[in-house]
PQR file of N, CA, C, O and H, with PARSE charges and radii, in Angstrom:
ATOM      1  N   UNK A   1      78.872  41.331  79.897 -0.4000 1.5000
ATOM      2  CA  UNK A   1      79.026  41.890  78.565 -0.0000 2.0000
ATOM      3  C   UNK A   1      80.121  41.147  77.822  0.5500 1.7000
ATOM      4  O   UNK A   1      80.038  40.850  76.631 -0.5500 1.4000
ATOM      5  N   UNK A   2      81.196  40.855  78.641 -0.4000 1.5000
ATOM      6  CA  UNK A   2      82.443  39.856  77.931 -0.0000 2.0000
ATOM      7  C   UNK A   2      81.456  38.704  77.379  0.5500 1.7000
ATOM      8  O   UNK A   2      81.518  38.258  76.233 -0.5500 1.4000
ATOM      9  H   UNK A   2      81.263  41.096  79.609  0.4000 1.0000
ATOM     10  N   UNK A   3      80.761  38.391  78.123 -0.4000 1.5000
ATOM     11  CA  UNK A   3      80.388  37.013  77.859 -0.0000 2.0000
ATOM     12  C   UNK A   3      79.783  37.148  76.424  0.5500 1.7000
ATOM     13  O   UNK A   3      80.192  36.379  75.554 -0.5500 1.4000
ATOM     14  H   UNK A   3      80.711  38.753  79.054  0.4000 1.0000
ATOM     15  N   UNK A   4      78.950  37.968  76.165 -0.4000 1.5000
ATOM     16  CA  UNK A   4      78.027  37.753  75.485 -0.0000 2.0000
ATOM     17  C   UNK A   4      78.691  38.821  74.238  0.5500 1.7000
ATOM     18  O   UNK A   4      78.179  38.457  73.179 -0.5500 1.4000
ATOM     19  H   UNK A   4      78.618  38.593  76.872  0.4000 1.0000
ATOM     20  N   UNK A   5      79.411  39.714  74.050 -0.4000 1.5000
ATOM     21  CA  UNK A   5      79.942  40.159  72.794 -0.0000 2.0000
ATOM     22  C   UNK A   5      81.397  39.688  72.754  0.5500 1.7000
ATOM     23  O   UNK A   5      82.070  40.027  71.781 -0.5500 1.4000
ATOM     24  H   UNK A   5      79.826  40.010  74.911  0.4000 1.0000
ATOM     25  N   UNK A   6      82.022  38.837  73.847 -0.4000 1.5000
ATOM     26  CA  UNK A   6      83.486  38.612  73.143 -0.0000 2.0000
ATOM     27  C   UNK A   6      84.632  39.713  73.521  0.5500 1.7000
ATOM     28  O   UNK A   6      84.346  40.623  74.299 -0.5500 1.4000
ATOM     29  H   UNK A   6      81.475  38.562  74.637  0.4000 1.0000
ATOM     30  N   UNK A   7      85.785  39.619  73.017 -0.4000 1.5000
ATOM     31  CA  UNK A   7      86.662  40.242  73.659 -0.0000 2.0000
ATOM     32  C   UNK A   7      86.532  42.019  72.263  0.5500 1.7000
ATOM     33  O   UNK A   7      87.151  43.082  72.211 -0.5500 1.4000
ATOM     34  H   UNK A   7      86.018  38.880  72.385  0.4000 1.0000
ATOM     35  N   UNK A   8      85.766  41.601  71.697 -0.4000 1.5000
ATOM     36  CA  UNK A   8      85.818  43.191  70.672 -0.0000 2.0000
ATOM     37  C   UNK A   8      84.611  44.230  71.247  0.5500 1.7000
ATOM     38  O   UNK A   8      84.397  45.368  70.828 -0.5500 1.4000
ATOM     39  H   UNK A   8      85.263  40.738  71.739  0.4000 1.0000
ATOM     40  N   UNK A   9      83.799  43.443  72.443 -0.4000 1.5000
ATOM     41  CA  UNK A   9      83.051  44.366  72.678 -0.0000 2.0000
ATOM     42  C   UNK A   9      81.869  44.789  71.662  0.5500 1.7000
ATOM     43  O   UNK A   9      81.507  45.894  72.067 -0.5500 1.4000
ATOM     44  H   UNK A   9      83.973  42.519  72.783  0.4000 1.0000
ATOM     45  N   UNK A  10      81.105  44.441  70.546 -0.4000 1.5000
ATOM     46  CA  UNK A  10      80.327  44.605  69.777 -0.0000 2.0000
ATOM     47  C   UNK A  10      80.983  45.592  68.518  0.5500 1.7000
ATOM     48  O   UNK A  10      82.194  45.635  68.301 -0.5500 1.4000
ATOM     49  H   UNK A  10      81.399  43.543  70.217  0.4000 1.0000
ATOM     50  N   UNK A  11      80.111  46.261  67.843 -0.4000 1.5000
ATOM     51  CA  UNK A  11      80.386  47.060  66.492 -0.0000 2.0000
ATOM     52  C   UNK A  11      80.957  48.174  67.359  0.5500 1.7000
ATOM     53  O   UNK A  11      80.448  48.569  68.408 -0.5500 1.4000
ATOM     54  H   UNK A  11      79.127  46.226  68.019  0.4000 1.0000
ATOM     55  N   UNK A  12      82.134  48.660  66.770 -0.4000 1.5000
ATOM     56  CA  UNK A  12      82.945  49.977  67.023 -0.0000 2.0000
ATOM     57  C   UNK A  12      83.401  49.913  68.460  0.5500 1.7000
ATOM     58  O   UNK A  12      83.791  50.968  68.962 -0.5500 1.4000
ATOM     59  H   UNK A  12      82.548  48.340  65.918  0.4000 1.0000
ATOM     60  N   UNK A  13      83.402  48.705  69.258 -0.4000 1.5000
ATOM     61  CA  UNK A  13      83.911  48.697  71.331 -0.0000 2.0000
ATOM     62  C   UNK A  13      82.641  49.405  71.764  0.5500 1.7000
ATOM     63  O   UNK A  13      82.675  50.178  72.722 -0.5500 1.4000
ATOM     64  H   UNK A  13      83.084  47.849  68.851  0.4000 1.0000
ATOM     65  N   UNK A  14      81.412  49.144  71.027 -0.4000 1.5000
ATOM     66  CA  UNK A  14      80.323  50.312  71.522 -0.0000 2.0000
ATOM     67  C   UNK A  14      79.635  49.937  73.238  0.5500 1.7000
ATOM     68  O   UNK A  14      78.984  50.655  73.997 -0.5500 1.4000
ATOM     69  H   UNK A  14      81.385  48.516  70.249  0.4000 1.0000
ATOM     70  N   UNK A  15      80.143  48.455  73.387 -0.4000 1.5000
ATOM     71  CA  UNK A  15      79.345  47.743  74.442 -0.0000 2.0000
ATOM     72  C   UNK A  15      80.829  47.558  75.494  0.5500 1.7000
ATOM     73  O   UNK A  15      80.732  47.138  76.647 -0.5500 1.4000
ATOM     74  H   UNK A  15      80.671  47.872  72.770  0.4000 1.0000
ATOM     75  N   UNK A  16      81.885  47.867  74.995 -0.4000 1.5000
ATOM     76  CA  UNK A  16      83.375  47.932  76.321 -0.0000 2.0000
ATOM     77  C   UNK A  16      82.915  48.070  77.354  0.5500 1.7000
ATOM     78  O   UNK A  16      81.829  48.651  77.358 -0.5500 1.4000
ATOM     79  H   UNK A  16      81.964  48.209  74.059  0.4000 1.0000
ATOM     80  N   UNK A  17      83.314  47.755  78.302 -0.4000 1.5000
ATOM     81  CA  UNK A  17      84.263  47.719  79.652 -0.0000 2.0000
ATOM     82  C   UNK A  17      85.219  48.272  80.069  0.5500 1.7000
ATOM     83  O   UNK A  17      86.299  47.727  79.843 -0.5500 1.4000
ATOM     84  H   UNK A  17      84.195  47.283  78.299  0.4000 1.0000
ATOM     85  N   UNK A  18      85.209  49.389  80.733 -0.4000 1.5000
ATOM     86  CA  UNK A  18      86.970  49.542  81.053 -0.0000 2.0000
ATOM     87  C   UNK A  18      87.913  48.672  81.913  0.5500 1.7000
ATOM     88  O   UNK A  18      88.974  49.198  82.246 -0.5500 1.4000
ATOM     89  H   UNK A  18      84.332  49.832  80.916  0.4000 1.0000
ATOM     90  N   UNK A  19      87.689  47.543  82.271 -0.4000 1.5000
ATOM     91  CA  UNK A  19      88.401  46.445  82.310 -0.0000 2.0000
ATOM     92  C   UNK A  19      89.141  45.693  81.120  0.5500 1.7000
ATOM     93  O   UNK A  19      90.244  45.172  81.286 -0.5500 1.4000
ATOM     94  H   UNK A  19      86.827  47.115  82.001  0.4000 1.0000
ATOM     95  N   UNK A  20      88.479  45.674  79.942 -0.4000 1.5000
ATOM     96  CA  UNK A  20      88.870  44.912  78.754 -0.0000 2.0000
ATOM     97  C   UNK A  20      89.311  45.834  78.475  0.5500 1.7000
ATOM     98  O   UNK A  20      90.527  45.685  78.353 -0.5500 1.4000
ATOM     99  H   UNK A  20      87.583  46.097  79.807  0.4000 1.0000
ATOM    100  N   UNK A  21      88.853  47.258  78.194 -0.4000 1.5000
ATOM    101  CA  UNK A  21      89.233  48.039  77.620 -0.0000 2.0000
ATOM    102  C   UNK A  21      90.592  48.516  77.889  0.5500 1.7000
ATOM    103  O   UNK A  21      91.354  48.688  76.937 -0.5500 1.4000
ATOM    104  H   UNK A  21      87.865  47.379  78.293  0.4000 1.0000
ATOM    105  N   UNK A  22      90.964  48.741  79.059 -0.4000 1.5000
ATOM    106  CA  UNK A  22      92.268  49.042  80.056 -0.0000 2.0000
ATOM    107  C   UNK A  22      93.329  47.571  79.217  0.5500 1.7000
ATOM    108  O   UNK A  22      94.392  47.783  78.633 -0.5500 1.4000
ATOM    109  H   UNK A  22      90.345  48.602  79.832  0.4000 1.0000
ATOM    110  N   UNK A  23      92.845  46.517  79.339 -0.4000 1.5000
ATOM    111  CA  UNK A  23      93.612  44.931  78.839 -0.0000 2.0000
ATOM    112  C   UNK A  23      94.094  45.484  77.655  0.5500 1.7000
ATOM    113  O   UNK A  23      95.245  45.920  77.670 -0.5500 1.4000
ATOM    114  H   UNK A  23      91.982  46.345  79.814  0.4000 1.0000
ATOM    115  N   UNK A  24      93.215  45.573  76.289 -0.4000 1.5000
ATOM    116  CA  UNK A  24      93.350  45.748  75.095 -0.0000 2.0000
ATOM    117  C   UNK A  24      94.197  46.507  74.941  0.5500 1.7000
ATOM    118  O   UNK A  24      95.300  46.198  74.492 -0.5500 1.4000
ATOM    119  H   UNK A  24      92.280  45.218  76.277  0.4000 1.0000
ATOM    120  N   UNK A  25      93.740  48.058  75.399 -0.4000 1.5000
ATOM    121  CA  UNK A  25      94.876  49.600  75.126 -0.0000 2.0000
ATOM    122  C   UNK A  25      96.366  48.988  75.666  0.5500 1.7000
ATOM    123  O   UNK A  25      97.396  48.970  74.993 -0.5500 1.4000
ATOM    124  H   UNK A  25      92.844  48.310  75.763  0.4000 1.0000
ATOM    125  N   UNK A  26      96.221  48.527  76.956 -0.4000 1.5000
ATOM    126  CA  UNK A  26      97.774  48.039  77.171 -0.0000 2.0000
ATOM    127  C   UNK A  26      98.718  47.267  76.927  0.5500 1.7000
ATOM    128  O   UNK A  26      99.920  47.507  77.039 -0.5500 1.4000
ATOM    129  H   UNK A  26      95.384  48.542  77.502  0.4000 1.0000
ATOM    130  N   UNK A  27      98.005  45.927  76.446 -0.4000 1.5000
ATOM    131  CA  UNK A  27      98.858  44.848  76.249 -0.0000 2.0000
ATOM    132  C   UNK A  27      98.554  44.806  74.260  0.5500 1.7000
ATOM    133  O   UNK A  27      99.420  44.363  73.505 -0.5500 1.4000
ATOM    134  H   UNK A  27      97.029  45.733  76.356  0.4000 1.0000
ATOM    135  N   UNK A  28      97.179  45.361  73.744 -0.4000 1.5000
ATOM    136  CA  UNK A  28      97.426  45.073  72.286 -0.0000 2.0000
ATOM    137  C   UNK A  28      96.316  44.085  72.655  0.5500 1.7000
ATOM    138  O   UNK A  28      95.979  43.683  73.768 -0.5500 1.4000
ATOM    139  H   UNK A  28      96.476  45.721  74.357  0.4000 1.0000
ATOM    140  N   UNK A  29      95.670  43.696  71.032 -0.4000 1.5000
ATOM    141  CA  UNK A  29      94.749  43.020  70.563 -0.0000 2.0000
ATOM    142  C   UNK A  29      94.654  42.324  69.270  0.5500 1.7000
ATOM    143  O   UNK A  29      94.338  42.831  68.193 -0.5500 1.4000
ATOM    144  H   UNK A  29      95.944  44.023  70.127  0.4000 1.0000
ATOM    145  N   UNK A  30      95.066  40.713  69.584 -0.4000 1.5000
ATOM    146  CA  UNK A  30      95.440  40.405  68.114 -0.0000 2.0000
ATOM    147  C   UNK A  30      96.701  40.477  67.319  0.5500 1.7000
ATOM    148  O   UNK A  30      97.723  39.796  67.406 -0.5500 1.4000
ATOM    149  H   UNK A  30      95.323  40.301  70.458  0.4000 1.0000
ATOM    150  N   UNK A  31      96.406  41.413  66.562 -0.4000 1.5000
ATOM    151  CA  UNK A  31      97.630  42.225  65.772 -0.0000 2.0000
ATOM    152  C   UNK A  31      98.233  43.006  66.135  0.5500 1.7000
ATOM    153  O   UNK A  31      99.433  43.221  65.968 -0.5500 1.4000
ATOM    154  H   UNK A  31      95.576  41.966  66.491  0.4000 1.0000
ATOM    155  N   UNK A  32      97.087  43.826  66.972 -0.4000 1.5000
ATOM    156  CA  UNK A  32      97.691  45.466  67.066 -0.0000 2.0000
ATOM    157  C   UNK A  32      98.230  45.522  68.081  0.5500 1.7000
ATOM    158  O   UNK A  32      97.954  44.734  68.985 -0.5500 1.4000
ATOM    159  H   UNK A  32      96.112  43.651  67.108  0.4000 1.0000
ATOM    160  N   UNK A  33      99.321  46.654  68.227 -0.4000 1.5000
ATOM    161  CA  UNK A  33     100.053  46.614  69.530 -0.0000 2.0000
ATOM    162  C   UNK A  33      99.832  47.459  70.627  0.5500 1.7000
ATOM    163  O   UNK A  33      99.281  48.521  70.341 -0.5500 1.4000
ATOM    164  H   UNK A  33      99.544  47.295  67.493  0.4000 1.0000
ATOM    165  N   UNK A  34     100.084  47.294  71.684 -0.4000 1.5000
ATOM    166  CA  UNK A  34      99.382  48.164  72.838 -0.0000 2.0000
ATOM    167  C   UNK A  34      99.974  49.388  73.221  0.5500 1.7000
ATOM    168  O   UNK A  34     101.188  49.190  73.264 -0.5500 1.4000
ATOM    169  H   UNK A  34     100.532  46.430  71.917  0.4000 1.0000
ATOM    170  N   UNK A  35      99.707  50.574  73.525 -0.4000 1.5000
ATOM    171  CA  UNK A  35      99.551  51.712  74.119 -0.0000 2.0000
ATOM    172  C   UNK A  35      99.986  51.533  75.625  0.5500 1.7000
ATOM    173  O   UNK A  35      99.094  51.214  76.412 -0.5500 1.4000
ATOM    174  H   UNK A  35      98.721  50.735  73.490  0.4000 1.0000
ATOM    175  N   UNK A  36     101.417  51.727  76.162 -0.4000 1.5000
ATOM    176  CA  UNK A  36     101.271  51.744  77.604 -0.0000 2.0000
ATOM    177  C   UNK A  36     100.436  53.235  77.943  0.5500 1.7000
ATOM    178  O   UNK A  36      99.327  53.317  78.471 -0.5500 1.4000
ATOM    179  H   UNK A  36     102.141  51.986  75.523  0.4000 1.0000
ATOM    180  N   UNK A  37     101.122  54.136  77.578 -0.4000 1.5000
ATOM    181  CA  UNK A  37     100.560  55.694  77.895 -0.0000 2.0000
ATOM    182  C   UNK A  37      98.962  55.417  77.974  0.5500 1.7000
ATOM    183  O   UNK A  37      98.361  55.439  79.048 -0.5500 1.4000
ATOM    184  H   UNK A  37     102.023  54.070  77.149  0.4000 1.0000
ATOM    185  N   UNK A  38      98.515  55.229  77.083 -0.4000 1.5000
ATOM    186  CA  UNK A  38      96.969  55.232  76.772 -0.0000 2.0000
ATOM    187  C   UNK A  38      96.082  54.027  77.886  0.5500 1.7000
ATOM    188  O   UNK A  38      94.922  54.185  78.267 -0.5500 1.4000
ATOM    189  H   UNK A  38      99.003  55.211  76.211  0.4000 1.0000
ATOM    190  N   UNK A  39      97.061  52.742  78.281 -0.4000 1.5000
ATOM    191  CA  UNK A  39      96.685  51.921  79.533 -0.0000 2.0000
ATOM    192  C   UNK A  39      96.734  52.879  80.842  0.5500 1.7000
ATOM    193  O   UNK A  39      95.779  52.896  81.620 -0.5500 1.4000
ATOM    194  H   UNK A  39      98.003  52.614  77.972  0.4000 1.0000
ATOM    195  N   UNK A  40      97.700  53.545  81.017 -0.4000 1.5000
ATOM    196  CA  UNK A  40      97.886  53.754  82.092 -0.0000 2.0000
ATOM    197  C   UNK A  40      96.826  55.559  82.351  0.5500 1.7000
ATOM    198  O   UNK A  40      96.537  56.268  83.315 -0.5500 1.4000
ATOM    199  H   UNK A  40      98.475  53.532  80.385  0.4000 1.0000
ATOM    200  N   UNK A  41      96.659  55.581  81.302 -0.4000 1.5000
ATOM    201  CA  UNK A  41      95.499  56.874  81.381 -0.0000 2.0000
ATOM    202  C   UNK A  41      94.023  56.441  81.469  0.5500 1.7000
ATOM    203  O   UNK A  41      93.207  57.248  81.916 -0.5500 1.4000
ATOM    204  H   UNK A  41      96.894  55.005  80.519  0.4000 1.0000
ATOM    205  N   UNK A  42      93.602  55.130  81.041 -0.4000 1.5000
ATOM    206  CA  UNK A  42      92.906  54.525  81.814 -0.0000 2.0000
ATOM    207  C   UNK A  42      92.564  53.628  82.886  0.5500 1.7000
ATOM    208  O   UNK A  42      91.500  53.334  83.431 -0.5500 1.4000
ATOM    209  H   UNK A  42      94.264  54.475  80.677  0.4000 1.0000
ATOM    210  N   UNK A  43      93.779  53.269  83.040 -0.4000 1.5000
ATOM    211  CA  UNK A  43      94.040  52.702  84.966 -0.0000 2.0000
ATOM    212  C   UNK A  43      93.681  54.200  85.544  0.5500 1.7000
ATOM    213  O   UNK A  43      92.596  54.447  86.070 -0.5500 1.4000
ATOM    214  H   UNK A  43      94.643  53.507  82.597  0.4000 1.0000
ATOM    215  N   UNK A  44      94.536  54.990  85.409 -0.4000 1.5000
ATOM    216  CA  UNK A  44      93.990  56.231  86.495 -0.0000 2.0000
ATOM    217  C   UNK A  44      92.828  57.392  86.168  0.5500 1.7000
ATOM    218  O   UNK A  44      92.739  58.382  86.893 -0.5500 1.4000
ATOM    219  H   UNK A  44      95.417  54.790  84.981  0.4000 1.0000
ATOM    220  N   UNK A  45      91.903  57.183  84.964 -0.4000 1.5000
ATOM    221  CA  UNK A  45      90.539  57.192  85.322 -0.0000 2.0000
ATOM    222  C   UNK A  45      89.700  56.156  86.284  0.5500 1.7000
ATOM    223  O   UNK A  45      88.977  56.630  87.160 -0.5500 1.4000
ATOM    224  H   UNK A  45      91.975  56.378  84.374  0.4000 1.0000
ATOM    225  N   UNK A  46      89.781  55.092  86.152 -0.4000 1.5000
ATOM    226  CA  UNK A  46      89.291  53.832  86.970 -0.0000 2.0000
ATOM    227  C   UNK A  46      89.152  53.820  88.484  0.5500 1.7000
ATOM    228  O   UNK A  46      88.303  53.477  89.306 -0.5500 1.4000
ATOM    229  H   UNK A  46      90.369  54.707  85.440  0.4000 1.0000
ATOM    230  N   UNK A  47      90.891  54.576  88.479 -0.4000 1.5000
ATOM    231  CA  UNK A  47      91.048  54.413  90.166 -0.0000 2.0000
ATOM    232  C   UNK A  47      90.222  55.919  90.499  0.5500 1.7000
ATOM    233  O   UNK A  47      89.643  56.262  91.530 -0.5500 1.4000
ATOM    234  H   UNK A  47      91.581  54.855  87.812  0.4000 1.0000
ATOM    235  N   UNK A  48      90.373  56.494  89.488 -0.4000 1.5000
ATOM    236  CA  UNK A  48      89.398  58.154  90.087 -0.0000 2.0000
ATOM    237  C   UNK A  48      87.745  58.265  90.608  0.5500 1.7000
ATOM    238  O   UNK A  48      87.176  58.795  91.563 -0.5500 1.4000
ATOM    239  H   UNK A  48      90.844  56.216  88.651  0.4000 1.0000
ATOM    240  N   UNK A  49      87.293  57.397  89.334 -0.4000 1.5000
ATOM    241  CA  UNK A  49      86.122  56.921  89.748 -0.0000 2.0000
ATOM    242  C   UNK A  49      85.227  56.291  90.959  0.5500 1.7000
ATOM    243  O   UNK A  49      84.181  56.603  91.529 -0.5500 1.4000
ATOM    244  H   UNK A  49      87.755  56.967  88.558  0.4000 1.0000
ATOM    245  N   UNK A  50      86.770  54.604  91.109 -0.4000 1.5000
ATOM    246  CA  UNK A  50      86.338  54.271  92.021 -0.0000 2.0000
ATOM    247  C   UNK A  50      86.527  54.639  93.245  0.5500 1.7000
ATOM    248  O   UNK A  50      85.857  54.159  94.158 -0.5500 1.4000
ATOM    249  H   UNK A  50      87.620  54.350  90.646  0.4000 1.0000
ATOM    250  N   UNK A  51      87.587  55.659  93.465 -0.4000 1.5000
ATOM    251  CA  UNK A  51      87.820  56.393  94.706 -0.0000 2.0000
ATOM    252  C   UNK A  51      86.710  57.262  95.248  0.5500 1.7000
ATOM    253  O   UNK A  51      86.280  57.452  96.386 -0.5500 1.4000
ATOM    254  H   UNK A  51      88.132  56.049  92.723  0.4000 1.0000
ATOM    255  N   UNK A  52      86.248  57.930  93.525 -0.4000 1.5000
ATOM    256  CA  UNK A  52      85.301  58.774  94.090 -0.0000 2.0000
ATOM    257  C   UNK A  52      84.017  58.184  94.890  0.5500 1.7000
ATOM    258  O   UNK A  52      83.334  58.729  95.758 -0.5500 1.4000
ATOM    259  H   UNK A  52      86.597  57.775  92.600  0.4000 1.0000
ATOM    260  N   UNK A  53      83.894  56.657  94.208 -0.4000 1.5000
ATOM    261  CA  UNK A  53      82.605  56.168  94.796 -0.0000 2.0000
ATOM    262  C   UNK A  53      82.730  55.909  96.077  0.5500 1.7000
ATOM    263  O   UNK A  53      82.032  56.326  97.001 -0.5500 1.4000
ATOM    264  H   UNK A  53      84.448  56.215  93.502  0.4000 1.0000
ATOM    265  N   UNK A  54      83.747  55.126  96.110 -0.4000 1.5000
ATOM    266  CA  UNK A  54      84.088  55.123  98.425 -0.0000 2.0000
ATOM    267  C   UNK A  54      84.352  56.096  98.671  0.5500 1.7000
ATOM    268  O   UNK A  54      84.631  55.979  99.864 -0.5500 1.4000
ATOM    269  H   UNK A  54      84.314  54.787  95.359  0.4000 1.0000
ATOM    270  N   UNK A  55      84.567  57.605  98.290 -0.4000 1.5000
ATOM    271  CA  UNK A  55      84.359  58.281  99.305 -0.0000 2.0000
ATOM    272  C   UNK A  55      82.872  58.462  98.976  0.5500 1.7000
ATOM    273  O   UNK A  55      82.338  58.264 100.067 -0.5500 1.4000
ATOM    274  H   UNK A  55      84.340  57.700  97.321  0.4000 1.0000
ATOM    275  N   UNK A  56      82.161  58.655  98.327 -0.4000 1.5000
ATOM    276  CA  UNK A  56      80.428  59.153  98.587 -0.0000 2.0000
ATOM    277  C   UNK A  56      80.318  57.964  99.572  0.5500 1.7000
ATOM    278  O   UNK A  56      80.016  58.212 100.740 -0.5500 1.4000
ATOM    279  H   UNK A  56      82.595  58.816  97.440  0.4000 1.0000
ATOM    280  N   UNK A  57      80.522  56.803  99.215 -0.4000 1.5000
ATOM    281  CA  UNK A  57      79.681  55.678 100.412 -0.0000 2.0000
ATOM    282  C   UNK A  57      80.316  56.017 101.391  0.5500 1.7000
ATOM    283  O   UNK A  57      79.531  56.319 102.290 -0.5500 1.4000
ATOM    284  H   UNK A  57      80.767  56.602  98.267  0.4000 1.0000
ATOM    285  N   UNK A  58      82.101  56.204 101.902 -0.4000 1.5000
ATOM    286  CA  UNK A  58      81.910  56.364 103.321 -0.0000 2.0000
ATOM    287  C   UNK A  58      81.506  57.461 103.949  0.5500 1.7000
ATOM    288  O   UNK A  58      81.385  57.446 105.174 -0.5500 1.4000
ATOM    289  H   UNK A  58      82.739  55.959 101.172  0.4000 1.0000
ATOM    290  N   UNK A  59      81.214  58.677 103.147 -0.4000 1.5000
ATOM    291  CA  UNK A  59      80.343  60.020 103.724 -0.0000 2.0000
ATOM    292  C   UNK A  59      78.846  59.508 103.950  0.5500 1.7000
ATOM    293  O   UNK A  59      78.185  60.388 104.502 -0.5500 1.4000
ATOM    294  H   UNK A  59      81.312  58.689 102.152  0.4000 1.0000
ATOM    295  N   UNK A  60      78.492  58.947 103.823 -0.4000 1.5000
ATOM    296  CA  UNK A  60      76.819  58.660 103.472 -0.0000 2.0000
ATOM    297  C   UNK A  60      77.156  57.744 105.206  0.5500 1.7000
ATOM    298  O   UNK A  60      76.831  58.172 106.313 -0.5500 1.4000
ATOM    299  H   UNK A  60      79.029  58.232 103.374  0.4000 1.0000
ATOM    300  N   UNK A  61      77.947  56.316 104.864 -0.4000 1.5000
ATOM    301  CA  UNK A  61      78.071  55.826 106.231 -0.0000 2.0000
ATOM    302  C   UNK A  61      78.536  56.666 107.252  0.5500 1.7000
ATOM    303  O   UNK A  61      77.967  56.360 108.299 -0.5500 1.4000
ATOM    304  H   UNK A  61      78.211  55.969 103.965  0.4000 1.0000
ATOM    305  N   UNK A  62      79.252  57.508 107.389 -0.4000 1.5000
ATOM    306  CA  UNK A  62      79.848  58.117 108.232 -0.0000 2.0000
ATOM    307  C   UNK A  62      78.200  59.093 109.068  0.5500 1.7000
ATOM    308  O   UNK A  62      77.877  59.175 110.253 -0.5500 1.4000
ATOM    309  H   UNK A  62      79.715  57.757 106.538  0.4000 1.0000
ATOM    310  N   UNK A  63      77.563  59.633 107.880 -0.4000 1.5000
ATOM    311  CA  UNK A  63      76.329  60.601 108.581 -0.0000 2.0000
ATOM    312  C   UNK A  63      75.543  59.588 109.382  0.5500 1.7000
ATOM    313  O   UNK A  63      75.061  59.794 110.496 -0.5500 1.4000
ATOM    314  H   UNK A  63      77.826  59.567 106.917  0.4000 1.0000
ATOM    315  N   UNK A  64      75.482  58.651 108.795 -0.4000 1.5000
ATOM    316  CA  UNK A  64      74.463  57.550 108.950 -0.0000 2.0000
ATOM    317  C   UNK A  64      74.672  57.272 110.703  0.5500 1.7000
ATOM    318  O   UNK A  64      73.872  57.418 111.627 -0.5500 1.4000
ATOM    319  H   UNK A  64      75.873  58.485 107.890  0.4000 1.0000
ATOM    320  N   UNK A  65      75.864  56.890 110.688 -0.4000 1.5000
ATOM    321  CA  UNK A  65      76.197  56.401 112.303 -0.0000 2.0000
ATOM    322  C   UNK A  65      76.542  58.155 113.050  0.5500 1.7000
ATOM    323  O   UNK A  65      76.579  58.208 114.279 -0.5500 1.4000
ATOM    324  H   UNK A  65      76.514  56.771 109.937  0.4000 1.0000
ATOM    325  N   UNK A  66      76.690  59.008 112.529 -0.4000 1.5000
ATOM    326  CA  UNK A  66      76.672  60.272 113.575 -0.0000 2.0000
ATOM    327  C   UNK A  66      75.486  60.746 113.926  0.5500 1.7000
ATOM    328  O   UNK A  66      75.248  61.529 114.846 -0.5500 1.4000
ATOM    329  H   UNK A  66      76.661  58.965 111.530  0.4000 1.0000
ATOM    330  N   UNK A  67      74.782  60.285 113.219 -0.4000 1.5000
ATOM    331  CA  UNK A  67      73.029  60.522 113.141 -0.0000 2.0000
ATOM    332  C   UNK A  67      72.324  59.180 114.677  0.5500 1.7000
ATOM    333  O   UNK A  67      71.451  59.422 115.511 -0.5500 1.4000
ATOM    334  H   UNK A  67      74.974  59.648 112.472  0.4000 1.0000
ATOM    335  N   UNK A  68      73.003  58.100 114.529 -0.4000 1.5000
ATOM    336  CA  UNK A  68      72.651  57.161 115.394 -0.0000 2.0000
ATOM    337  C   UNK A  68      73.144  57.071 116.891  0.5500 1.7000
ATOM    338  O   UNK A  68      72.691  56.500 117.883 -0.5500 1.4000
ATOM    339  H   UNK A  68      73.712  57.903 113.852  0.4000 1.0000
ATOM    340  N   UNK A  69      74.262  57.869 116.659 -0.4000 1.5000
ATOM    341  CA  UNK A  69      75.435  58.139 118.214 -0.0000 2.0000
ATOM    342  C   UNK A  69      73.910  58.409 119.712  0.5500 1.7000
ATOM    343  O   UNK A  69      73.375  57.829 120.657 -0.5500 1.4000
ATOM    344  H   UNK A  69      74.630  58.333 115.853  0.4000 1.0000
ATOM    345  N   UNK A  70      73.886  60.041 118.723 -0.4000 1.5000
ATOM    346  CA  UNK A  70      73.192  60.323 119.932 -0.0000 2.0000
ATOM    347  C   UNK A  70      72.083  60.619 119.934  0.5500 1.7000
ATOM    348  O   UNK A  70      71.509  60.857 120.996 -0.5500 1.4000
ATOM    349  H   UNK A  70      74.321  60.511 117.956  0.4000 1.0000
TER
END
């Protein structure tokens, strides 16, 4: 998506990333100046997310091999 809309993300950030998006809010864009508070409230959505996703995958692996034990 960087690639192909650029660092504004299309009309209104409609096509963002929360990678760029996390960049922009924190450090500023251009002109405008950055938001630590507002970076760091999306660093720790990010990490919530992706926490939540390893734990579903290691519950899923975990049944997977208790299912194979015995």
């Amino acid at each position: 998506i960087y690639t192909a809309q650029g660092a504004l993300a299309g009309p209104n950030y409609s096509t963002d990333i929360l990678g760029t998006f996390l960049y922009r809010a924190f450090f500023g864009f251009q002109l405008q100046t950055g938001d630590p508070n507002m970076g760091a409230a999306i660093a720790t959505m990010m990490f919530l997310i992706i926490l939540g996703g390893v734990c579903v995958y290691l519950f899923l692996v975990q049944t997977r091999l208790r299912r194979y034990q015995f």
